[in-house]
C-alpha positions, 0 to 999 in steps of 0.5 A: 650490876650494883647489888646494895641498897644504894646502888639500888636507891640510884638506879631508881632515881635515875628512871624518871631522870630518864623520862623526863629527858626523852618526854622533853626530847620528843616534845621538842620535836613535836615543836619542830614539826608544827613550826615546819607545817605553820612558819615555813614558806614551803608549807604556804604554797602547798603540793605533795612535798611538804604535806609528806615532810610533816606526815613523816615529822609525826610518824617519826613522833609517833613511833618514838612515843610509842617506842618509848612507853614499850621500852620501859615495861619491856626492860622492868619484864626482863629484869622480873625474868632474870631476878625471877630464873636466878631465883629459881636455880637457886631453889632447884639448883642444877645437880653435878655432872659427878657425885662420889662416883655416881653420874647424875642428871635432871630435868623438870618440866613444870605445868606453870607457863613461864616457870621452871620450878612447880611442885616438884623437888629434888636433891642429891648430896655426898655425906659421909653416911653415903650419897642422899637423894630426895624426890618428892611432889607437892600437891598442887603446882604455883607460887604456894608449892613452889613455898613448901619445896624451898622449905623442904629443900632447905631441910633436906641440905642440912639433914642429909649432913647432920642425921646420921640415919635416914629416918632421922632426915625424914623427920626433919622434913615433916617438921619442916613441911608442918612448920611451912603450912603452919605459917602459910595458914597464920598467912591466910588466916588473919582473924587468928590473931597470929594463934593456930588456925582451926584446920591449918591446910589439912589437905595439903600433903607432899610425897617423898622418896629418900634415898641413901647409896652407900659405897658398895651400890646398895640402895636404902629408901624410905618411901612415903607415897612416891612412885618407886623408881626404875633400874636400868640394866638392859631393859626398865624394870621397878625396884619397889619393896613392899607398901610405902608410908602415907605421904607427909601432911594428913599423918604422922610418921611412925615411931620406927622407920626402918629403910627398906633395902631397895636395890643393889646398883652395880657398876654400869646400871642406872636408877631413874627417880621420877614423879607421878606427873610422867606416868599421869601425864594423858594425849588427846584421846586420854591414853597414859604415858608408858613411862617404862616403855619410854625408859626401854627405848631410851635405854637401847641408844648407846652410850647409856648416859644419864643426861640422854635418858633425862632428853629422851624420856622428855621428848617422848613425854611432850610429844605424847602429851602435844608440847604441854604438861597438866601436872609438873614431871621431875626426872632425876637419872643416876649411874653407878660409875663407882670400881667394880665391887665383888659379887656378894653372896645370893646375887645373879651369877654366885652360889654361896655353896660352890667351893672356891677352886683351889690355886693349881700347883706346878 
């Protein structure tokens, strides 16, 4: 496919080319067919024969008429649609199966019909500060959502790199996001004049979790009002630490953000990273979703793989909720496939006052 703007130039000159040449094709034979029912012999005698030829040479008309205006619109959606998903794998691209010893998986489910992207976003990239993830939920979900994840997602690529501490990442995407709203405001708001609106979208907000998984599986998070995530291990519990930030938009960041030393994933164990929308996600007779429930289930099937986690809490989410979502679900697994790493001091299974035994003699 010819993708420069002279490709695309000739491409559209050779449409009405085209229609032309089938207007002029079924006008032809809507002439053969009427002289068939006027000049032939066959047609002055009468009798069922002839009367069908030329209800068939219209039908045959007919249909290719209509073929022919369907087909068009019908090959313009298909383009629309195509343009419209590499558009969207490209905004939320699909994550590696691998990354720096973590195995990785998503899914996103978005409440938009026809859409495969909403308000939801994540990421995760391999930096020399560590492993970064983010996750985060717009409010709202349509085509002004899906403008603030590409802004955020866009700053996210280059801070994870570039901040050689999470906070500093987590600035550079409240700037982004206040910038997008700026500009989504002077968008909505012409009689400005191109200055700052009065209340620039005072309502919008968009929660975010920022991780940082560095070698030896310890887990640092800033949280600003996104759900905490889950560990597995056997069972589903949450990993939460203390009250998590405001969402970004209605306030600033503080002047001092200190991650929160999360969890420690050691080898084996996963982490499930999720948006609000599956624990809000309701049935018919207005019950929630027990996303925990749903992750102890998964988590009992074996082999324990991220990508089974993502398809298992899925089917369990659409067959509570009836096949439809009202609010978009994000899902993002990881499993720590890293070497094991000695215990540290204070874990499960060590005591830091236990002397080592000695190595015996012979």
């Amino acid at each position: 496919m010819i993708h420069d703007r002279t490709g695309q130039r000739i491409r559209r000159r050779t449409r009405p080319v085209r229609y032309v040449r089938d207007a002029v094709l079924l006008g032809l034979w809507l002439t053969l067919v009427t002289g068939w029912a006027l000049i032939c012999p066959l047609s002055d005698a009468g009798g069922l024969v002839p009367d069908l030829v030329t209800c068939l040479g219209f039908l045959l008309a007919v249909l290719a008429l209509v073929v022919g205006v369907r087909r068009g619109p019908l090959r313009e959606l298909r383009r629309v649609t195509e343009v419209a998903r590499a558009a969207q794998d490209v905004l939320l691209r699909p994550l590696p199966a691998r990354l720096d010893g973590l195995a990785l998986a998503a899914g996103q489910l978005s409440a938009s019909e026809g859409a495969s992207v909403g308000g939801d976003l994540y990421e995760a990239m391999a930096t020399v500060h560590g492993v970064r993830v983010v996750i985060g939920d717009v409010r709202g979900h349509g085509l002004s959502a899906i403008g603030a994840v590409a802004a955020l997602l866009g700053s996210f690529r280059e801070a994870a790199h570039d901040e050689p501490q999470l906070g500093g990442v987590l600035r550079r995407l409240e700037r982004a996001f206040q910038r997008q709203l700026r500009e989504r405001a002077r968008d909505e708001h012409p009689s400005s004049g191109g200055g700052e609106p009065d209340s620039p979208l005072a309502e919008e907000f968009v929660t975010v979790l920022l991780l940082e998984i560095r070698p030896d599986g310890e887990v640092l998070a800033l949280n600003c009002g996104h759900p905490w995530p889950y560990r597995l291990r056997g069972k589903a519990e949450p990993v939460g630490v203390g009250e998590p930030l405001p969402p970004l938009g209605p306030f600033p960041l503080p002047a001092e953000l200190t991650p929160h030393r999360c969890v420690r994933l050691l080898p084996g164990e996963l982490l499930v990273l999720h948006t609000d929308g599956a624990e809000d996600a309701r049935d018919a007779d207005g019950a929630f979703f027990s996303l925990r429930e749903a992750l102890a289930v998964a988590a009992a099937v074996r082999p324990l793989s991220p990508a089974g986690i993502v398809d298992r809490v899925q089917g369990a989410l659409l067959r509570h909720t009836g096949g439809r979502v009202s609010d978009d679900v994000a899902l993002l697994v990881l499993r720590n496939d890293r070497l094991r790493v000695p215990q540290q001091a204070g874990e499960p299974g060590t005591d830091s006052r236990r002397p080592r035994p000695e190595p015996s003699r012979r």
